[in-house]
N, C-alpha and C positions, 0 to 999 in steps of 0.2 A: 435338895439336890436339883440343880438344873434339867429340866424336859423331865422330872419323875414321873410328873403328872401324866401327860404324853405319852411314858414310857408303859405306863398303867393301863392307858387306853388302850394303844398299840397290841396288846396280849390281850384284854376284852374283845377286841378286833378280832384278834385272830380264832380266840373261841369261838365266835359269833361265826364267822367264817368256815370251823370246823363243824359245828353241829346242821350248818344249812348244809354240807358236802359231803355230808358222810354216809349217804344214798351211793353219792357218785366214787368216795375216794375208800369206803370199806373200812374208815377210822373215828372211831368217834371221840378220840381223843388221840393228842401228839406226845411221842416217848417225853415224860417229865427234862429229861437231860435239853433235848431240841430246847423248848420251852425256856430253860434256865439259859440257853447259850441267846436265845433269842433278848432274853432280861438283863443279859449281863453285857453284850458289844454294843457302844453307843452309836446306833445308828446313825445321830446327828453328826458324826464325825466324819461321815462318807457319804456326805451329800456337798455340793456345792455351797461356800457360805452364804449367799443370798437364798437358799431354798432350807436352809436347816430351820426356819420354823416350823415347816411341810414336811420334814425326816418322817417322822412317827403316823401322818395320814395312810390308808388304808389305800394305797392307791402306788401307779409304779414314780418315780420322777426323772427327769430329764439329768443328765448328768453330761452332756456336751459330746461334739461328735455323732450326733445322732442314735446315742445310746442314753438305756435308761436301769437305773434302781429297781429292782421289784418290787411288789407291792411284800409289805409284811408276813402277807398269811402265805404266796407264793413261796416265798424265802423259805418260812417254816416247813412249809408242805412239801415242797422236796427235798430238803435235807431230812424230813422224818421216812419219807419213802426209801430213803436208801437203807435203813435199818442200821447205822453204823455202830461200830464197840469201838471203846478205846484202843484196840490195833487195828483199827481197818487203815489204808493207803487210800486215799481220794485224790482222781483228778476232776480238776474243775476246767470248761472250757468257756473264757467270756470274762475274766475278772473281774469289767469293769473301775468299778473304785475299791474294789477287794471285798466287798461287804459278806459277799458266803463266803468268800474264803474264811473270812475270820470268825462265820459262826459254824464252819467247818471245823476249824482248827480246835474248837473249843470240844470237841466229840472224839478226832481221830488221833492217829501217831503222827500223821504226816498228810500236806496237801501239796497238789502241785496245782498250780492253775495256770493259765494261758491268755493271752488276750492279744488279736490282732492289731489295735491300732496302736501304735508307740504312746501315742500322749498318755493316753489312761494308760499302759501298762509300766509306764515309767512312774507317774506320780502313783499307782497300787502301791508297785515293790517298795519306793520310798515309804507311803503312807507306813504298809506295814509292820515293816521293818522298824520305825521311828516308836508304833503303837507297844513294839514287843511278841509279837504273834511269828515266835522262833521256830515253827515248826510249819511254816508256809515257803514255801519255794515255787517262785514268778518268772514266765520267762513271756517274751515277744515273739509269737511263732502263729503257725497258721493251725489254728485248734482242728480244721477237719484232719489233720495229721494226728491228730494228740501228741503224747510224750511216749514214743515207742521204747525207751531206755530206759524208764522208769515202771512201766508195766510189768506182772499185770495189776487190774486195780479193783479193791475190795467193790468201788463204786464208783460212779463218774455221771457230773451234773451237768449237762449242758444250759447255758441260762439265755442264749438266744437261739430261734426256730429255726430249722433246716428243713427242706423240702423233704428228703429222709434220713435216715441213718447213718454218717459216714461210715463206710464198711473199715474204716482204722481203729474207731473208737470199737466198734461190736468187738472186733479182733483183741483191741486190747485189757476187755473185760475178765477178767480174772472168775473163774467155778466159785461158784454160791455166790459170784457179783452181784450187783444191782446198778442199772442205769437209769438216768429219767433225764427226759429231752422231750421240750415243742418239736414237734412236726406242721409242717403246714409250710405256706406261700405267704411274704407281706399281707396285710390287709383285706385276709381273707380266713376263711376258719381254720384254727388251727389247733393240736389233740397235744395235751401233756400226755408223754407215752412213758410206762415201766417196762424196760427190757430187764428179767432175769434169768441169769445163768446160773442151771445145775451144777452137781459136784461131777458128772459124767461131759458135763461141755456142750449139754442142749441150751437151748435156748427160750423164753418164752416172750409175749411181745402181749401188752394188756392197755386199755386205754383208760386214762383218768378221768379225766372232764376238757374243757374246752379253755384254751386261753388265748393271750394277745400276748406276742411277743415281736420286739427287733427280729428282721434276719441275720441268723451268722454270718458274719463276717469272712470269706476264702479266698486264697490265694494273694497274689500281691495288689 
């Protein structure tokens, strides 16, 4: 099979990745299901075709627009933080080429995702839609709004860094939810943060480790 090898690696990766982090992330291993959803959506198919030899590196990639892919174990690492079941609602904010969406869709009932720049959010929905991943619904909108019609939500991924919280997304977070979202400024330090919400509607706000991420994208 095309890229097995690669595909083989990529999950070595991402172990390697987990046992160095699990000081920082309180996991020493990712729910089996992540893991299978991560083996099963062909990364190579949402990267640009001159960069899909580089799909499966351990690293994030350029995907035009001034946006990028994550890196593999990212991917993993926070769709395992959100703790999802097969009825959880996820919104994603950032689609990019759809890539969590689709290792979203492989865990939940239902994803909504979001992405501000028309190009990537037009070729996503297409990609998707084309791949068969019938339980993903993409729209072109300004993600610090989320989807206030569709809330509230089991969990919600933001995949690029915001200086903090948009108080729409916290609002939209659904009891017993789970959020995870960069914080931080461009090209400066920035915190993978876990916000979770009680069954009573408190809130709690934990920090994971340190990444690099895009800034979100807002407004027009």
């Amino acid at each position: 099979m095309a890229f097995e090898r690669d595909r083989q690696q990529m999950i070595a990766d991402i172990e390697s990745g987990i046992a160095v982090t699990r000081m920082m992330t309180g996991r020493d291993h990712f729910n089996p299901r992540v893991m299978d959803a991560m083996r099963q959506v062909p990364r190579e198919d949402f990267v640009p075709a001159d960069m899909r030899h580089a799909a499966f590196r351990d690293g994030a990639l350029p995907v035009g627009h001034g946006q990028t892919i994550s890196q593999p174990y990212i991917v993993a690492l926070m769709t395992d933080l959100l703790d999802l079941t097969k009825d959880s609602v996820v919104l994603e904010i950032g689609t990019g080429t759809g890539y969590q969406a689709a290792i979203l869709s492989q865990l939940v009932r239902q994803v909504y995702t979001i992405e501000k720049i028309p190009e990537l959010a037009e070729a996503a929905q297409r990609r998707l839609g084309a791949m068969g991943y019938g339980n993903v619904e993409a729209r072109c909108s300004d993600g610090y709004l989320g989807w206030p019609e569709k809330a509230p939500f089991d969990g919600i991924v933001v995949t690029a860094a915001a200086a903090d919280v948009p108080p729409a997304l916290l609002d939209q977070l659904g009891p017993g939810g789970r959020m995870v979202i960069p914080i931080g400024l461009p090209y400066m330090h920035q915190e993978l943060i876990l916000i979770t919400r009680d069954r009573q509607g408190e809130t709690e706000r934990s920090s994971i480790l340190g990444v690099a991420f895009v800034p979100l994208v807002k407004g027009a």
